[in-house]
N, C-alpha and C positions, 0 to 999 in steps of 0.2 A: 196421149194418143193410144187407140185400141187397135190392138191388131185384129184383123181381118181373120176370118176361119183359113181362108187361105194363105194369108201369110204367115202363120202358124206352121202349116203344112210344110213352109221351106225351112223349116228345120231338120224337116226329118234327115236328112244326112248325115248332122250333125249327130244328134238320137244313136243313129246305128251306128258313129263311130263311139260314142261315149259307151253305150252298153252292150259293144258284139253281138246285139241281136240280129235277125236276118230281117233286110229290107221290108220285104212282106208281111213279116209280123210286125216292124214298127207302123209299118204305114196302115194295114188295117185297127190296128191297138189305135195310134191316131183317131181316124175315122170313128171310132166309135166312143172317146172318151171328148170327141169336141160334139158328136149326137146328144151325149148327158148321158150316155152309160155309166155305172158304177163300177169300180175295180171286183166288186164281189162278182157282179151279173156276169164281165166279160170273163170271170177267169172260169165259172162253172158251167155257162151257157151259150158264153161263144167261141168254144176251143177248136174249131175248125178256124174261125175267121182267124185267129192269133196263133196257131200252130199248137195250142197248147200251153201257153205261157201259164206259169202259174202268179199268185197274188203277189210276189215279191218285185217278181218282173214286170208283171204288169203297173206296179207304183214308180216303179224304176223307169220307165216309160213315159209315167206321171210328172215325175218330177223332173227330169229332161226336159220333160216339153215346157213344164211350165217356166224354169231356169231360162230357156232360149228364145222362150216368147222374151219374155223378159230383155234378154240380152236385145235381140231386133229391134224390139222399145226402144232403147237404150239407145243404140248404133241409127235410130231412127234421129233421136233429138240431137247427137251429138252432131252428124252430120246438117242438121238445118240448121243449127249454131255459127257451126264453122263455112257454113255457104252463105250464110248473113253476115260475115264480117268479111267478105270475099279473098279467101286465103282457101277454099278448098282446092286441092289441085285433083286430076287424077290418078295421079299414084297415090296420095291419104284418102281418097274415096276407095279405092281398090282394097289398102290396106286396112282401113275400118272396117268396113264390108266383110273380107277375108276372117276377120278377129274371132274366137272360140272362148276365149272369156273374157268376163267385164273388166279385169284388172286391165286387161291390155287395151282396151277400149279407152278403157282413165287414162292409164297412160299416153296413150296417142291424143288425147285432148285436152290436156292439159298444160299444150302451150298457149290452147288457143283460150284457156276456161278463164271467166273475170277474175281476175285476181285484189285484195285487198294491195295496198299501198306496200313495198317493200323496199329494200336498199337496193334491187335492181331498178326499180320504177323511177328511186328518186335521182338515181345515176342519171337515165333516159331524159328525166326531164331538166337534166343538167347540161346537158350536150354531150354526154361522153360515148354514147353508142361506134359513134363513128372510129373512135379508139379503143374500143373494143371491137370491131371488125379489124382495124390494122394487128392490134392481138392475136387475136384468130387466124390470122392470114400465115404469118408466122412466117414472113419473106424475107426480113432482115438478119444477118447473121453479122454484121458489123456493129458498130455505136452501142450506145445505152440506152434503156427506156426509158430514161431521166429526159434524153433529148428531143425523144418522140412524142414524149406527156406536154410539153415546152408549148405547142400551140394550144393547148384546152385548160391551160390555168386562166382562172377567169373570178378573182375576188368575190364578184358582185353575185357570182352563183355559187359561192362558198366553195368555190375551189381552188385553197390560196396556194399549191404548188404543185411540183409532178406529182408529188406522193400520193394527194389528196385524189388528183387526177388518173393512177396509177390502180387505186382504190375502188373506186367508183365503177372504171371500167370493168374491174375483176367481179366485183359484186353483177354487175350485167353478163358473165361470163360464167358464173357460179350459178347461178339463173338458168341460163340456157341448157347447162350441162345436168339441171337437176330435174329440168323438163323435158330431158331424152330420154323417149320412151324405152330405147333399148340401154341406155346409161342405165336404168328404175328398172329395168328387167333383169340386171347384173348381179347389179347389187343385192335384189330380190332373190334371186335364185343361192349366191352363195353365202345370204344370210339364212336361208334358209336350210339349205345343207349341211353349214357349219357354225352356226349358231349356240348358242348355250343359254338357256334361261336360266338366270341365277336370283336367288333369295335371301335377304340377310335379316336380320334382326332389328325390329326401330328401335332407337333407345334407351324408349322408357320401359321396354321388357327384355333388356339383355340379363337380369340377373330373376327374371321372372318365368316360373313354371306354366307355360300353355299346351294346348294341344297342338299350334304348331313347333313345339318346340324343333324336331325332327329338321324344319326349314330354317333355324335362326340361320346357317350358315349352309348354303346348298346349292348345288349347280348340277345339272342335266342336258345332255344336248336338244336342240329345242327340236327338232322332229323324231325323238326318241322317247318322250316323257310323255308317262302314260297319261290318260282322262283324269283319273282319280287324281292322281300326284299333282296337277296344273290348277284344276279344280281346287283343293285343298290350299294350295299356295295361294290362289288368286283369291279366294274367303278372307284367307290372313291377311292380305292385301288390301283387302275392302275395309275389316275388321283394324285396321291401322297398327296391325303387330308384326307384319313384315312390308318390307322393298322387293321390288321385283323389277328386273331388267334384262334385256338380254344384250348380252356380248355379241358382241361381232367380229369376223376374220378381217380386222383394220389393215391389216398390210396386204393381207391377197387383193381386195377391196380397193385401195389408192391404188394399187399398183394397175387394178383394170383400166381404174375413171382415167390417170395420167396415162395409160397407153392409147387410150381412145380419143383426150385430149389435144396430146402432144402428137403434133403429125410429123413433124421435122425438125431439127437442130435447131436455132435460132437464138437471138437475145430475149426473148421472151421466156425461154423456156423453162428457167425456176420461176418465175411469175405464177407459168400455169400450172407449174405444181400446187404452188400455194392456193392457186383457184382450187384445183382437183380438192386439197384437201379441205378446202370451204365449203365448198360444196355440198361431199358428203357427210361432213362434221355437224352445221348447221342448216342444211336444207332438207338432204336426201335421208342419214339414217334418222332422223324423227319420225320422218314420214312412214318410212319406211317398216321401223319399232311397232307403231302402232299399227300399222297393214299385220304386221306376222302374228303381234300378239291377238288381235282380232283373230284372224286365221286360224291359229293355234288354240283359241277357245271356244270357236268353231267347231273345231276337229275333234275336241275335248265333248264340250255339248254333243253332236253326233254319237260318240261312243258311249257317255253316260246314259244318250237316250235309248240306245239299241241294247243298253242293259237293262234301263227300267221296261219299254216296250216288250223284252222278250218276256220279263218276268212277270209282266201283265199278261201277255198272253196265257204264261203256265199256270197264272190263279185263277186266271176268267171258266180256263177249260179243265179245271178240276174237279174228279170226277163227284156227280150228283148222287145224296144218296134217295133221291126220286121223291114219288108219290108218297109220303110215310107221313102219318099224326109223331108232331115233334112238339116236344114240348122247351120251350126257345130261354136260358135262364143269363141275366144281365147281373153279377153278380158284384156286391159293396158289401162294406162292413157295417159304419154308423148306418147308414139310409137303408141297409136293407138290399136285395134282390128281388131282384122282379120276376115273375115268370108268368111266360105268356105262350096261348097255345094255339098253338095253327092248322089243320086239318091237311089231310094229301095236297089238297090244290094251293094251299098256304092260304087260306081264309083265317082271318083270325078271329078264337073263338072266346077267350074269356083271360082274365089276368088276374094276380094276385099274388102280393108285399111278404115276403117269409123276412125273419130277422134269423141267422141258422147262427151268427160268431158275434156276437155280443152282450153273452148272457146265459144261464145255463136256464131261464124264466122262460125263456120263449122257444127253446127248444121244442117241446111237446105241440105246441101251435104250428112251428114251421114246421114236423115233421109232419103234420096232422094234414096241412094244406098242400105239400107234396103227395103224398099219399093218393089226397083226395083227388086231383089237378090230373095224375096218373091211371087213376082206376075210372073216373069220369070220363075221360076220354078215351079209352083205349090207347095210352101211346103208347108209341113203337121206338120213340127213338127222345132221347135227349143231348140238346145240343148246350155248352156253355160256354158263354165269352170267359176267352182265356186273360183279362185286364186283371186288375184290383181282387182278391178275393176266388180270384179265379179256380186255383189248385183247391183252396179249403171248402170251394162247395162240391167241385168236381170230388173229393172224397166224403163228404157228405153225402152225398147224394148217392154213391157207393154203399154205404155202410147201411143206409135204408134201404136200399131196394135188396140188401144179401141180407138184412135180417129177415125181411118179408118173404127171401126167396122168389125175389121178381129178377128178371134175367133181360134187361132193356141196355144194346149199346149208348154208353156214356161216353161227347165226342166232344173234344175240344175246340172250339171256333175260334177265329181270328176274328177281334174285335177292330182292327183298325179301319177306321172309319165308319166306324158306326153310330160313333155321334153326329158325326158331321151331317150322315142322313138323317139322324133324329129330327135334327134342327131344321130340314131342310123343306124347301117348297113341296117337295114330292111327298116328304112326310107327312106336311099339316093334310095334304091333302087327302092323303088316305085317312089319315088318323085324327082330326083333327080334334077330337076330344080327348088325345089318351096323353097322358104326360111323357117328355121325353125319353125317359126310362124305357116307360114302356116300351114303346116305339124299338129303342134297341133289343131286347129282349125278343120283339117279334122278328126283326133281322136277321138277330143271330140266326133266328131257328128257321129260318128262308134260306139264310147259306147255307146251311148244312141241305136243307132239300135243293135247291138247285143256284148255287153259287154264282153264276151267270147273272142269272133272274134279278139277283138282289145286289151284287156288287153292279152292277149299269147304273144302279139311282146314286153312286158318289163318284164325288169329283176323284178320277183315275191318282191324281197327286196324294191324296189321301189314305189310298188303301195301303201307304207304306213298304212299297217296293223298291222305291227307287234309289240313285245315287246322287247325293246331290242337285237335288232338283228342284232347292229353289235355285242354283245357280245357273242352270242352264238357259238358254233362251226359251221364255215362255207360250213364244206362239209355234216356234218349230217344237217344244213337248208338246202341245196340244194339239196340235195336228197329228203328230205321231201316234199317240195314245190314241186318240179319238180313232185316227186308221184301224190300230190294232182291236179295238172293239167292237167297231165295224164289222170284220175281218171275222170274229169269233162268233158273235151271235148271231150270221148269216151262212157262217160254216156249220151250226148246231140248229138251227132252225127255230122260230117262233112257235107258240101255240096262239093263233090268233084271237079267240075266245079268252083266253086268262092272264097274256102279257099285260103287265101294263106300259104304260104310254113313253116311261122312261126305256124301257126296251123292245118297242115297236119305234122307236123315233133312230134308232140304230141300224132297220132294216133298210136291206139294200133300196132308195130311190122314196124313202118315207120323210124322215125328218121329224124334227118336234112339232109341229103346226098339223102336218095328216096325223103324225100318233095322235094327236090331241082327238084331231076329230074324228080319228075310228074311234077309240076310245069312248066317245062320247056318243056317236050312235049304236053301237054296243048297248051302249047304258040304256037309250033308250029305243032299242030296238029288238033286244034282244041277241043270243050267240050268231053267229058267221052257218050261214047251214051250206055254203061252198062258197068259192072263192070270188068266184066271179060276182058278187053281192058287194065284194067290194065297190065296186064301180058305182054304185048309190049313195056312197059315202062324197058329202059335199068335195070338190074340188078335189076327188077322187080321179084323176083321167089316167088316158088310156097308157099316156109313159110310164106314170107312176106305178100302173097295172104291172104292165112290160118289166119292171125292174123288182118287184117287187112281192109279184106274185109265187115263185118260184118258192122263197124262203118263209112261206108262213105254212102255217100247217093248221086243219083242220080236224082235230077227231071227232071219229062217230057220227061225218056229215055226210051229206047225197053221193058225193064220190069217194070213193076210200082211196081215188089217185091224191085228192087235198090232204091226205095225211103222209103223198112220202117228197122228195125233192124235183117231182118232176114237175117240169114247165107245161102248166098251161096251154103254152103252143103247139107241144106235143101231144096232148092225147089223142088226138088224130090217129095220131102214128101207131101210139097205144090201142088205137080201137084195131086200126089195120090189122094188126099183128095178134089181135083179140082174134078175130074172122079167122085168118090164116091158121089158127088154129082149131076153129072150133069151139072156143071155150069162153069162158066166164070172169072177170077180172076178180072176181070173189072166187074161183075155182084156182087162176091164176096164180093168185098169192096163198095162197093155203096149200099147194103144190108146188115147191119150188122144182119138182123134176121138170115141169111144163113149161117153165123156163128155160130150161139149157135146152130145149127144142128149139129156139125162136133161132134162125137165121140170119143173122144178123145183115151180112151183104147184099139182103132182098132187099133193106128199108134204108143203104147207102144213097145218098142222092145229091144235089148240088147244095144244100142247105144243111145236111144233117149228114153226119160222118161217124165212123166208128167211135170215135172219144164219148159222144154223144149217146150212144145208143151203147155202148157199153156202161155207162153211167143210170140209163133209163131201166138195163138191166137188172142194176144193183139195186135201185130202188125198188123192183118189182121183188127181187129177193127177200129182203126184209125191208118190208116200208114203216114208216114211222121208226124207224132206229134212233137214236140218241149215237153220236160215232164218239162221245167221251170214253174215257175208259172205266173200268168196273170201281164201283167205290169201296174204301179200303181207311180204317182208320188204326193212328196210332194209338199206343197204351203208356202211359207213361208211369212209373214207381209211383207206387205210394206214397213210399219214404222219402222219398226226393220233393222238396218242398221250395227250398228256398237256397240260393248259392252256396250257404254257410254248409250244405248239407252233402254238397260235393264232397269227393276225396279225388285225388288223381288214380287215372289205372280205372276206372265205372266203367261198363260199358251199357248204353242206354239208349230206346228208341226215339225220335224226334224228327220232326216237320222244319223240311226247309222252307224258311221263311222268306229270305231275300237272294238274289246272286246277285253279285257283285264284280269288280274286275279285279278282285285280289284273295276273292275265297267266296264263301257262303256265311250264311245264318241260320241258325238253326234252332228250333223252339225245343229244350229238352223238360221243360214245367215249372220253371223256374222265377219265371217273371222277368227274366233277362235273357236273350239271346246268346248265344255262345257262338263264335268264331272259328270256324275251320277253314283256315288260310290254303290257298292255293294249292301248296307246297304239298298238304293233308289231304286231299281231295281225292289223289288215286296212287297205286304206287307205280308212276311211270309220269312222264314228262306231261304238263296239261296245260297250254296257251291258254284257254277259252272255259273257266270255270261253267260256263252254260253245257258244255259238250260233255260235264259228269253230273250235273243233280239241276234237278231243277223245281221251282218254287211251287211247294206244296206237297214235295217230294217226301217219303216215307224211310228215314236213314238210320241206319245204326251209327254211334259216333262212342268215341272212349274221352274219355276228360282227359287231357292234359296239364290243366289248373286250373284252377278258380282264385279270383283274388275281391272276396266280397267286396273290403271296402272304396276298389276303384270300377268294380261290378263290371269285371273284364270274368272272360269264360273262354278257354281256349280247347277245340276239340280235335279231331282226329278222324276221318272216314276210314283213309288207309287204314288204320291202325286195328282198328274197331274190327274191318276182316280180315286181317290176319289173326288177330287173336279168333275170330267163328273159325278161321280157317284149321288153329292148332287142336 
């Protein structure tokens, strides 16, 4: 069943209770994300209709809606279920209806849901039901249940005495009680408050060194244990080197199920103790086990992902070092480094094999083809992958250019994932003659000119940021990520002439299919000379316009508005306010005083409001801006090569690499990452390693230790400025 746009729309209630946002802006945010608006469009371009909402809120919006469509689905089928077996009444329509999440939906249908064959069924189809309502009734306070059971012994239905009979009926009573919704909501709730996930050891690795070792024996309350820690446990789980389970408060627990059971004194009533504890024993916490620990790895996923997500964010939006001739170098020992050279616009221009570390014969050659690769081109800049060989060319390449007396920053680049795009459809297609190598080698030297640009063509999971992420769920990380990229290259803007397809298929309201085909009438049509030329572009229309146009940018074309962030729909507004002045939109921008003239309040109106035209502003201010920040690279020792080279007490520059929910990483040239634990981060209390450094981050760090041969690196931020400090 599909919901309807407007049955959609009845959620919104719900909406405004889950995220305290005001009515008005859920229900315009609504309105425009069921139109096929984009979370980018509405947060830059429609801040009147949503008050402002920025992109977080705006998905938080997103995801509400799409949760409670869902749920209505949900509460849609359940109820035509349960009115097909005519058992709905109107207090469980009421209460269906009324429900806020799915669990409680399950629960409320789950007397009525087909159930497989169990010992209540086979009780039922024994005749015992009826003694089990005199059980329940709980009206007798004389005699024994021995003489009540007396009339339902019945051999031929394998029910040779009370006992048998006594049985039976409990197992239908055990049944009912594990089918109450609020019985399952009891238990739920104070397994979940008081809970404990604990871990032990299998086996056949109790005298065996793993990396879980830390869990052979270990217990955490289960709503207190952080992502990482659960994560971690639950690998070893998979990995068949630990048990996991969680405990439960058994006595607070029975004590609920027999107070809700037992309504009054009776001879029945150690019976229904014995029920209560059936119940829960063998129906309710299994069920239950699996409900929390889903849950719990849910909640686990969630926060791994809001660590890899942010850490995406801080790579994607690291700062470019621009328009520069880079000469891009992919560095090995036996095979050799590749180096490849790519022009301002990152056109790639020529390549070629140096052997610099395997031989002191080829030395004069690679230095010869360096040389050459640098003076041919004019370059401005060299970039190296920091993998294999990494440091020993990065000082190679050093040591020639100071003998030459050449003065060209040497930057070290992150290679993760740079194979992955070697290999990749995007690759053959650019490249399709060049060997994989190569191919990396021109990467590198792309990220170092505009990082955005070149990390969109790999798969997010690969660039190495994240925490455990094959374990998380793979369509909520891909949804996240892909948001988060979204989210970046629509906040930086496109260059519509030289993107390519892999990051025009990112822009807000495009997709892979129009990247493809701008792209490809590009190719044969030549550059974009303004925006609206999009519209020529096959199955090019006018939504896709509308969404889309805002975040592409044209330089050096018929409008110099195509080169800042203003929408299309505005230049109207733009010309008004041209008039009003007198002047020239080439005068405009070349005088920013002629700006702070413009009046804003004149061009307020029922569509466009100050958020808006304060925005239109700032574009007129400096158009075409890049809003990353200034680029800045680290320097790393010389001397510092390899872990062995470490001492405790260094204090040394380095690139954070990853955050984490337990410290950072950080690249100090080593070939191994170093660790500065949470604790090291600041010197003052820090929940949230994101709230002190973040990836790609530029840090001083002091060694703490190094232990090459289990190629552990433990550093220090703290520590690092109080020593600047002394």
């Amino acid at each position: 069943m599909k919901l309807t746009d407007e049955q959609m729309r009845t959620s919104i209630p719900y909406i405004v209770e889950a995220t305290a946002l005001k009515k008005n802006q859920v229900e315009h945010t609504v309105e425009l994300l069921l139109e096929g608006a984009t979370v980018p469009f509405i947060a830059r371009y429609r801040k009147e209709h949503t008050g402002e909402l920025d992109e977080v809120e705006i998905r938080l919006v997103e995801e509400q809606l799409a949760y409670f469509s869902e749920l209505e689905e949900r509460k849609f089928t359940v109820l035509k279920s349960i009115e097909e077996q005519g058992k709905l009444t109107p207090e469980l329509r009421e209460r269906i209806s009324a429900s806020r999440q799915k669990t409680e939906v399950e629960d409320l249908y789950l007397p009525y849901k087909p159930k497989r064959r169990t010992k209540a069924t086979i009780a039922r189809e024994r005749g015992l039901e009826p003694l089990a309502d005199i059980i329940a009734a709980q009206e007798l306070i004389t005699g024994t249940v021995e003489v009540v059971a007396l009339p339902f012994i019945n051999p031929e239905k394998e029910i040779p005495d009370a006992d048998a009979a006594l049985t039976g009926a409990g197992h239908i009573l055990a049944g009912r009680l594990s089918d109450n919704a609020d019985a399952r909501a009891m238990v739920r709730r104070l397994t979940r408050e008081h809970g404990v996930i604990c871990s032990r050891v299998a086996a056949d690795y109790k005298e065996k060194v793993t990396k879980f070792e830390m869990y052979y024996d270990f217990q955490e309350p289960l709503k207190a244990i952080p992502s990482h820690r659960l994560l971690a446990m639950r690998r070893g789980e998979k990995e068949e080197v630990l048990y996991l389970a969680i405990t439960a408060p058994v006595e607070l627990i029975l004590s609920g199920l027999k107070a809700r059971l037992l309504q009054r004194n009776s001879i029945f009533s150690p019976l229904l103790e014995l029920v209560a504890e059936d119940a829960y024993k063998r129906l309710i916490a299994p069920s239950i086990e699996v409900e929390l620990r889903l849950e719990s790895k849910e909640r686990a996923d969630e926060a791994a992902i809001a660590v890899f997500t942010r850490n995406l964010h801080d790579l994607l939006l690291a700062p470019p070092a621009g328009g520069k001739r880079v000469l891009g170098v992919d560095p090995g020992f036996r095979t050799g480094s590749k180096l490849a050279v790519v022009d301002a616009t990152g056109r790639f221009l020529e390549h070629v094999t140096i052997y610099a570390h395997i031989g002191e014969g080829r030395l004069p050659q690679a230095r010869q083809d360096l040389l050459r690769m640098v003076e041919s081109y004019d370059i401005e800049m060299i970039a190296i992958g920091n993998g294999t060989a990494g440091r020993e060319m990065e000082i190679f390449v050093k040591e020639i250019l100071a003998e030459t007396g050449r003065q060209l920053p040497v930057v070290s680049v992150s290679e993760s994932g740079a194979s992955i795009y070697s290999a990749s459809d995007i690759a053959r297609e650019e490249f399709p003659d060049l060997d994989l190598t190569v191919r990396g080698a021109i990467s590198i030297a792309r990220r170092l000119q505009d990082p955005l640009g070149e990390l969109v063509k790999v798969d997010p999971k690969s660039i190495g940021v994240g925490q455990y992420q094959h374990d998380v769920h793979q369509g909520m990380l891909k949804k996240s990520l892909d948001s988060v990229v979204e989210s970046c290259v629509n906040y930086v803007g496109v260059d519509l002439n030289t993107a390519s397809y892999a990051l025009l298929s990112y822009v807000s309201g495009v997709g892979p299919a129009l990247a493809k085909a701008i792209t490809r009438y590009r190719d044969e049509n030549g550059p974009f000379s303004c925006r609206t030329a999009l519209l020529k572009v096959p199955r090019f229309g006018a939504k896709a316009f509308e969404q889309a146009a805002g975040f592409l940018r044209i330089r050096n074309g018929s409008d110099p508005l195509d080169n800042t962030a203003v929408h299309p729909e505005r230049y109207r507004l733009v010309a008004a306010m041209l008039s009003d002045l007198n002047t020239s939109l080439a005068q405009l921008i070349a005088d920013p005083v002629l700006v702070e003239r413009i009046d804003l309040k004149r061009y307020v109106s029922e569509s466009v409001g100050l958020p808006t035209l304060n925005d239109i502003v700032a574009e007129l201010k400096k158009p075409g801006r890049d809003p990353r920040s200034q680029f800045q690279t680290a320097s790393f020792r010389d001397d510092i090569r390899e872990i062995g080279d470490l001492q405790a007490g260094m204090i040394l520059s380095g690139i954070v690499t990853n955050v984490t929910a337990f410290g950072a990483f950080v690249d100090i040239g080593v070939h191994q990452d170093g660790l500065v634990h949470i604790s090291h981060l600041a010197n003052r209390y820090v929940k949230d390693p994101g709230d002190v450094v973040k990836a790609g981050q530029l840090v001083k760090v002091k060694v703490l230790s190094a232990d090459p041969q289990r190629k552990r690196i433990a550093l220090s931020i703290k520590e690092a400025h109080m020593e600047e400090k002394k």
